[in-house]
VEXVODREN-796962 format. One record per residue (C-alpha): residue in three letters; chain; z, x, y. Coordinates in nm, 3 decimals, decimal comma, always signed. Example, Ala and Ser with C-alpha at 12.3 -4.5 7.8 and 13.67 -1.06 7.14 Angstrom:
2
PT  ALA  A  +0,780  +1,230  -0,450
PT  SER  A  +0,714  +1,367  -0,106
This chain:
97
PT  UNK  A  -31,781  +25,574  +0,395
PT  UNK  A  -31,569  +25,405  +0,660
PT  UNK  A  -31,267  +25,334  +0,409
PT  UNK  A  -31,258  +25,729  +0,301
PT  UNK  A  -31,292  +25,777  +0,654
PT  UNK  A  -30,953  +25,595  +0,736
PT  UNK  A  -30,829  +25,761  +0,452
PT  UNK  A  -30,858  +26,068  +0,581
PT  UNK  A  -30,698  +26,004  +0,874
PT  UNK  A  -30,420  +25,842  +0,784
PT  UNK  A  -30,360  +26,146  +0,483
PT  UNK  A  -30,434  +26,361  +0,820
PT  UNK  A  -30,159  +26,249  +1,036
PT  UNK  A  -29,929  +26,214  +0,746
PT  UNK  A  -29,942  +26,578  +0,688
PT  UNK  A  -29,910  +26,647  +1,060
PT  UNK  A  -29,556  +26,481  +1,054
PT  UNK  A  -29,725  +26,210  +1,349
PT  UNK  A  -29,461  +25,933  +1,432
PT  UNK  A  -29,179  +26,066  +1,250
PT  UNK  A  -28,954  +26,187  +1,503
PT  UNK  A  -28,634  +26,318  +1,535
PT  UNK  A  -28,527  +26,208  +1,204
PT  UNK  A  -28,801  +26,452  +1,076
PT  UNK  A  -28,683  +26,782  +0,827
PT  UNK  A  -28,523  +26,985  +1,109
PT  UNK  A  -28,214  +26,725  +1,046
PT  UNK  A  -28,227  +26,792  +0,689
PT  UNK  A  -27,985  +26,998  +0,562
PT  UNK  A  -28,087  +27,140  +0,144
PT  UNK  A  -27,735  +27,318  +0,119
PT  UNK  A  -27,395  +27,260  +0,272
PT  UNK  A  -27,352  +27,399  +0,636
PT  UNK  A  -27,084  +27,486  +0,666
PT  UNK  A  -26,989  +27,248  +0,969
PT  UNK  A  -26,623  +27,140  +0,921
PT  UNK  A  -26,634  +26,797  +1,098
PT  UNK  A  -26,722  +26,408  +0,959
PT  UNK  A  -26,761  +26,346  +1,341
PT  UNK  A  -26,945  +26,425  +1,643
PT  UNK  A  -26,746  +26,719  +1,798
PT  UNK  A  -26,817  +26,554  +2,197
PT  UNK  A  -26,730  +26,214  +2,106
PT  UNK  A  -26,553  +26,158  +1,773
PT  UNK  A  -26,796  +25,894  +1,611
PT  UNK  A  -26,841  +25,997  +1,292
PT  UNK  A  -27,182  +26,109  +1,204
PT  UNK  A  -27,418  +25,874  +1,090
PT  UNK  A  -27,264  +25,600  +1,274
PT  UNK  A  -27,572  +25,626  +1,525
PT  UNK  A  -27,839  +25,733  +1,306
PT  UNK  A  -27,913  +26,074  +1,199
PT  UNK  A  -27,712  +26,367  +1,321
PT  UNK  A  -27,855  +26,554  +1,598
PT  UNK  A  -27,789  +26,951  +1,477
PT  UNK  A  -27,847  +27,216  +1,640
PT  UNK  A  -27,724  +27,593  +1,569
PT  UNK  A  -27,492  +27,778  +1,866
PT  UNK  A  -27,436  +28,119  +1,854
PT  UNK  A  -27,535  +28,091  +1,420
PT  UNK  A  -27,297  +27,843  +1,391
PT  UNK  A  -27,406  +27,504  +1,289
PT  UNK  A  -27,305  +27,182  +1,573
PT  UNK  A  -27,406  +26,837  +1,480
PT  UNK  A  -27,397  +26,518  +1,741
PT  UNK  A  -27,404  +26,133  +1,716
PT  UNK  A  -27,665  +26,126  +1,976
PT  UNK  A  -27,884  +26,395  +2,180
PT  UNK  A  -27,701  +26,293  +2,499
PT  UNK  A  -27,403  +26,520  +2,353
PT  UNK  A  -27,592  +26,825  +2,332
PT  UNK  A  -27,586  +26,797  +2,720
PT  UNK  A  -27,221  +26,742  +2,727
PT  UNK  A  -27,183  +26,990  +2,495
PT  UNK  A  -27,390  +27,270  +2,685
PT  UNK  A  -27,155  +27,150  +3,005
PT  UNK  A  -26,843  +27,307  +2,789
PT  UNK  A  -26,900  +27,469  +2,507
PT  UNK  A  -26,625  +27,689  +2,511
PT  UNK  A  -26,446  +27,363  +2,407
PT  UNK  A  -26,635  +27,237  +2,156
PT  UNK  A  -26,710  +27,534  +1,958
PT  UNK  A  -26,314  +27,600  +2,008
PT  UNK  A  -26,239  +27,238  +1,837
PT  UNK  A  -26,506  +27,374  +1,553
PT  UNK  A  -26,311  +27,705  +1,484
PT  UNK  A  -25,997  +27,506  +1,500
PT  UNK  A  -26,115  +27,249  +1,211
PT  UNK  A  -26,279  +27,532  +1,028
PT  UNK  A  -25,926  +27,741  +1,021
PT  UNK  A  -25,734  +27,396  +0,899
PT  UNK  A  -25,999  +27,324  +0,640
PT  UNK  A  -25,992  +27,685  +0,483
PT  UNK  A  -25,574  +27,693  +0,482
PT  UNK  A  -25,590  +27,331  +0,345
PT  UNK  A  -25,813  +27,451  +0,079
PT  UNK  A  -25,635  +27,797  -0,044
């Protein structure tokens, strides 16, 4: 009884996602995103080079970070950013047609 007991639990807080983070499926991307960028648009470290991306979406468009202190930076200017996004997004299409 107290082994199925444990059992439970543990199958309990597997289900409710306990412990795992912000690695968890909201930084899990099924399709491509569209984002145009190997790299953290506020720093320049490539993504990945810190552990998962932090992504968030801005105004539908999809933003991914090294680290969740960019979003801050990021929120201080994003004018900026999201310029440097349409920018790459522009080169990337005429380098592709």
């Amino acid at each position: 009884m107290k082994r199925a007991s444990i059992l439970l639990i543990a199958l309990v807080l597997g289900i409710a996602g306990c412990g795992s983070g912000p690695t968890a499926a909201s930084k899990i991307q099924a399709k491509p995103d569209g984002y145009p960028l190997d790299i953290c648009v506020v720093t320049g470290q490539k993504l990945g080079s810190m552990g998962d991306p932090y992504i968030i979406k801005y105004q539908g468009k999809t933003v991914k970070f090294c680290c969740s202190s960019c979003i801050k930076d990021f929120n201080k200017d994003s004018a900026k950013y999201m310029s440097m996004i349409d920018d790459a997004e522009k080169n990337k299409s005429a380098s592709t047609n």
